[in-house]
Structure formats: structure tokens, C-alpha cells
N, C-alpha and C positions, 0 to 999 in steps of 0.2 A: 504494500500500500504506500503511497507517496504521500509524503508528511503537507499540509497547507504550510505556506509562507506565513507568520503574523508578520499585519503591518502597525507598523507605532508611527504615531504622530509625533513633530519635534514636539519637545519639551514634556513628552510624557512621561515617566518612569518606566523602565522595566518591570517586566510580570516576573521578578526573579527575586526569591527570599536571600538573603547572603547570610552566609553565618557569622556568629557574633564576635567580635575582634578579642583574643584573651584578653581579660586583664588580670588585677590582681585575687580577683575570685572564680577566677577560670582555670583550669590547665587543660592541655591538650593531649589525651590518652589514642592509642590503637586497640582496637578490637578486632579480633577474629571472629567473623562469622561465619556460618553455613550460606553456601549460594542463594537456598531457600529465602532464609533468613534477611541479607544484604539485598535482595529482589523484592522482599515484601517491604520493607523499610523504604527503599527507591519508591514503591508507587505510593505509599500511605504520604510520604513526603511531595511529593507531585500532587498527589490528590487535594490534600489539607495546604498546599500550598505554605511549609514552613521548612524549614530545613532538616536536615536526618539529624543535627545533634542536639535539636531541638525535644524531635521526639524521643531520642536516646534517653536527654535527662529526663523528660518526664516519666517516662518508662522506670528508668530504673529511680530519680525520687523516691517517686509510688512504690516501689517492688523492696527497696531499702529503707523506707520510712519508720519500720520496725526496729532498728538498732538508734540507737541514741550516743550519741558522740560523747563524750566526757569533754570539760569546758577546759580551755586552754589558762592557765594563769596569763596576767597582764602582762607584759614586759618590762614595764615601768613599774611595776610595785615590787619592789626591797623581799627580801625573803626573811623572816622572822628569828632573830637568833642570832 
């Protein structure tokens, strides 16, 4: 099947979600997937129009939500003693 052309008008935006620039509450991990897997995540991303590590983090959020981080001490408070 042969794909349609989209046409954009100037000064329109692109139909395209870009993923989020790191900062300092980001890191950028690799995953291995199953092809299965890496193919269904491609179209729910196309579909939903947001990016795959988008729905990554929701996904695993949601799936990790269950553990509880223990609180990091401040940096700037003195340690006792």
C-alpha cells in the first residue's frame, strides 16, 4: 500500500511528539524487548500520539508504584555527633 503524502501549512507544527530533553530528574536507560513487545509499544505510541518513553514511564510508574523509596537525607544538614 502506498503511504499519503501529509501536507502542512507554513507555520504549522509538526504532528510529531519529541521526547523529553533529560534533565536533572531524568536518566536515560536501555531496554531489551521482545519484537512482540517493541511493535506493540510503536503502535500504542503512534496511536495515543505521545512518545514510547512516555508510555514506558507510565507503564512501569503504575507496575512499580508498590515499592516505596526510602527518603534520601538533605545534603546540607550536618550529621549528629
Amino acid at each position: 500500500m502506498a503511504r499519503k503524502a501529509a501536507t502542512r501549512q507554513p507555520g504549522q507544527d509538526a504532528d510529531v511528539t519529541h521526547v523529553p530533553v533529560a534533565t536533572s530528574s531524568t536518566v536515560k536507560v536501555t531496554l531489551h524487548l521482545s519484537v512482540a513487545t517493541a511493535q506493540r509499544l510503536g503502535v500504542e505510541s503512534a496511536m495515543r500520539r505521545i512518545s514510547q518513553s512516555a508510555i514506558a514511564e507510565e507503564v512501569l510508574a503504575n507496575y512499580l508504584s508498590r515499592w516505596v523509596l526510602p527518603t534520601v537525607p538533605d545534603a546540607n544538614q550536618r550529621e549528629a555527633g
